[in-house]
C-alpha positions as CSV (number, residue, x, y, z in Angstrom):
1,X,-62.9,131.6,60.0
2,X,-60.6,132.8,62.6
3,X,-58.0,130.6,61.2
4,X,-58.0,132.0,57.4
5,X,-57.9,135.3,59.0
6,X,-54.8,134.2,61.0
7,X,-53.2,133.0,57.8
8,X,-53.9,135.9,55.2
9,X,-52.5,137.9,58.6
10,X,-49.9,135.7,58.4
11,X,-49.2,136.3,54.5
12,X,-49.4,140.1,55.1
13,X,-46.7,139.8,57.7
14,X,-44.3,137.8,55.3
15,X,-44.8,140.7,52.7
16,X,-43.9,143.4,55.0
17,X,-41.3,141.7,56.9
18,X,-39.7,140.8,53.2
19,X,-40.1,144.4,52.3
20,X,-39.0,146.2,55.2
21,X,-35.5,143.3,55.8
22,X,-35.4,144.6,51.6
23,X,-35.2,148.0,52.4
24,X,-33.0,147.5,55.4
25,X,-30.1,145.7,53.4
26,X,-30.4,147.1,50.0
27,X,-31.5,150.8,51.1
28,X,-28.6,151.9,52.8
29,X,-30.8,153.9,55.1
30,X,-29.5,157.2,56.3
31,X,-31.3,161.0,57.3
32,X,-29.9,162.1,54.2
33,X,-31.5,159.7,51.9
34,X,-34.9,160.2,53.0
35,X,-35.0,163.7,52.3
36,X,-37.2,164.8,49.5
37,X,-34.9,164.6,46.3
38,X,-35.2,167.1,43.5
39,X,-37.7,166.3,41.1
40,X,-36.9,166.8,37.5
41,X,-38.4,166.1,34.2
42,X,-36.4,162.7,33.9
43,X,-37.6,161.4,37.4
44,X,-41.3,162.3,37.3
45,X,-41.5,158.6,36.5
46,X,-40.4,157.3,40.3
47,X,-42.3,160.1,41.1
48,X,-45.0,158.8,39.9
49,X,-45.0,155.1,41.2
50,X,-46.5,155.2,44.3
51,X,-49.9,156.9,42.8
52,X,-50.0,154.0,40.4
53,X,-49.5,151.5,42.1
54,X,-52.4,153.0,44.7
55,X,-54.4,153.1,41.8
56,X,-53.8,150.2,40.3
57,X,-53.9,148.1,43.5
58,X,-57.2,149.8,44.8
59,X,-58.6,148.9,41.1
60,X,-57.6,145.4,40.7
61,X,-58.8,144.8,44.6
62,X,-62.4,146.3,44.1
63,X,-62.6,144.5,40.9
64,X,-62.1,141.4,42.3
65,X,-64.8,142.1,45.2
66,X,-67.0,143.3,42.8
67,X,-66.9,139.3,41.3
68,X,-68.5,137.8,44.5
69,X,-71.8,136.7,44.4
70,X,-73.3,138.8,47.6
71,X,-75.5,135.7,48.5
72,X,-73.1,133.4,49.7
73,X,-72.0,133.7,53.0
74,X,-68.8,134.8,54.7
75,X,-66.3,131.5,54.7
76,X,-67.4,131.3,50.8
77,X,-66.2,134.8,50.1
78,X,-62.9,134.9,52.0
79,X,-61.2,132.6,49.1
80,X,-62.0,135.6,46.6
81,X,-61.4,138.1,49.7
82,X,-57.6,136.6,50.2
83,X,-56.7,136.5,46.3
84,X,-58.0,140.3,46.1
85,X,-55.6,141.2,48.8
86,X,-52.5,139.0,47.6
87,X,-53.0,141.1,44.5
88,X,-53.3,144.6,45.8
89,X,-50.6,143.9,48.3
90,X,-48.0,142.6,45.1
91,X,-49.1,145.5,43.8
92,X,-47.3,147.5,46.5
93,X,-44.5,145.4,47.1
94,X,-43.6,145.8,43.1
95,X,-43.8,149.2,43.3
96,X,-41.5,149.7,46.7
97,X,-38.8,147.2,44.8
98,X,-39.0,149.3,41.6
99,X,-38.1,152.3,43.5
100,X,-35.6,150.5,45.9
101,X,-33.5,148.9,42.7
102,X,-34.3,151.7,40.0
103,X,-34.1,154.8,42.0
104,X,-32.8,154.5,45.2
105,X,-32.8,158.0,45.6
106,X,-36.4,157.6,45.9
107,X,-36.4,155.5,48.4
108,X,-39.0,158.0,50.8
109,X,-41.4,157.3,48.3
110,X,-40.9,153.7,48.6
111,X,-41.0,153.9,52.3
112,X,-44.1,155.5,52.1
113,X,-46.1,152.8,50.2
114,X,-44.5,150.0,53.0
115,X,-46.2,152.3,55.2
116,X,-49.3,152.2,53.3
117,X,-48.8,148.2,52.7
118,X,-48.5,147.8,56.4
119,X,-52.2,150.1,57.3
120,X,-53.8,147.5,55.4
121,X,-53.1,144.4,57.9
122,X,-56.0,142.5,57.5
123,X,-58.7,142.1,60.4
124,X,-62.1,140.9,60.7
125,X,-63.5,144.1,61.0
126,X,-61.6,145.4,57.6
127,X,-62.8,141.9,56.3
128,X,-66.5,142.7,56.7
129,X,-66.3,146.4,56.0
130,X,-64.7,145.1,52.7
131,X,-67.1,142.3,51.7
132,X,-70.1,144.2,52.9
133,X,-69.7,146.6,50.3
């Protein structure tokens, strides 16, 4: 078991590190970028992003838990376990890419979900707390 939780750690790691070398080279990064930029009718969508794509990722992930049969045991789980979290964590990246190629400007909004992407590094203890549920 250690060893699929060594690889979906390993996936999770190849997500962020894509993201964050993404942000690094495309972003442009700079104090005055990730200031909070004015929000106007026309940009409520990229505004917007991040809570959907929290939304949508937290959805899709608990309705793919909700699918395992709570009988079997641990090592019969993960497989459902890892798709669940490949999902919610494309979710994520999507969104931070959205924001890094449509709106750039936005780009502390995007930051924020890699932030959020990178909280939910998988461990055993998330693992159970997740499949215990």
């Amino acid at each position: 078991m250690t060893e699929k939780i060594k690889t979906l750690q390993i996936i999770h790691l190849a997500i962020c590190a894509g993201t964050i070398v993404a942000y690094y080279i495309l972003g442009d990064l700079s104090i005055e970028k990730l200031r909070i930029p004015v929000i106007d009718s026309s940009s409520i969508v990229y505004v917007l992003i991040p809570f959907l794509a929290f939304a949508l990722s937290s959805f899709l992930f608990k309705s793919q838990l909700k699918q395992i049969d709570p009988k079997l045991k641990l090592e019969d789980k993960f497989p459902i376990y890892q798709t669940a979290s490949i999902m919610r964590w494309a979710v994520l990246e999507g969104a931070a890419f959205l924001i890094l190629i449509l709106k750039p400007d936005y780009i502390l909004f995007g930051i924020l979900i890699l932030i959020y992407l990178i909280f939910l590094r998988p461990t055993a203890e998330r693992i159970d707390n997740d499949l215990s549920e």
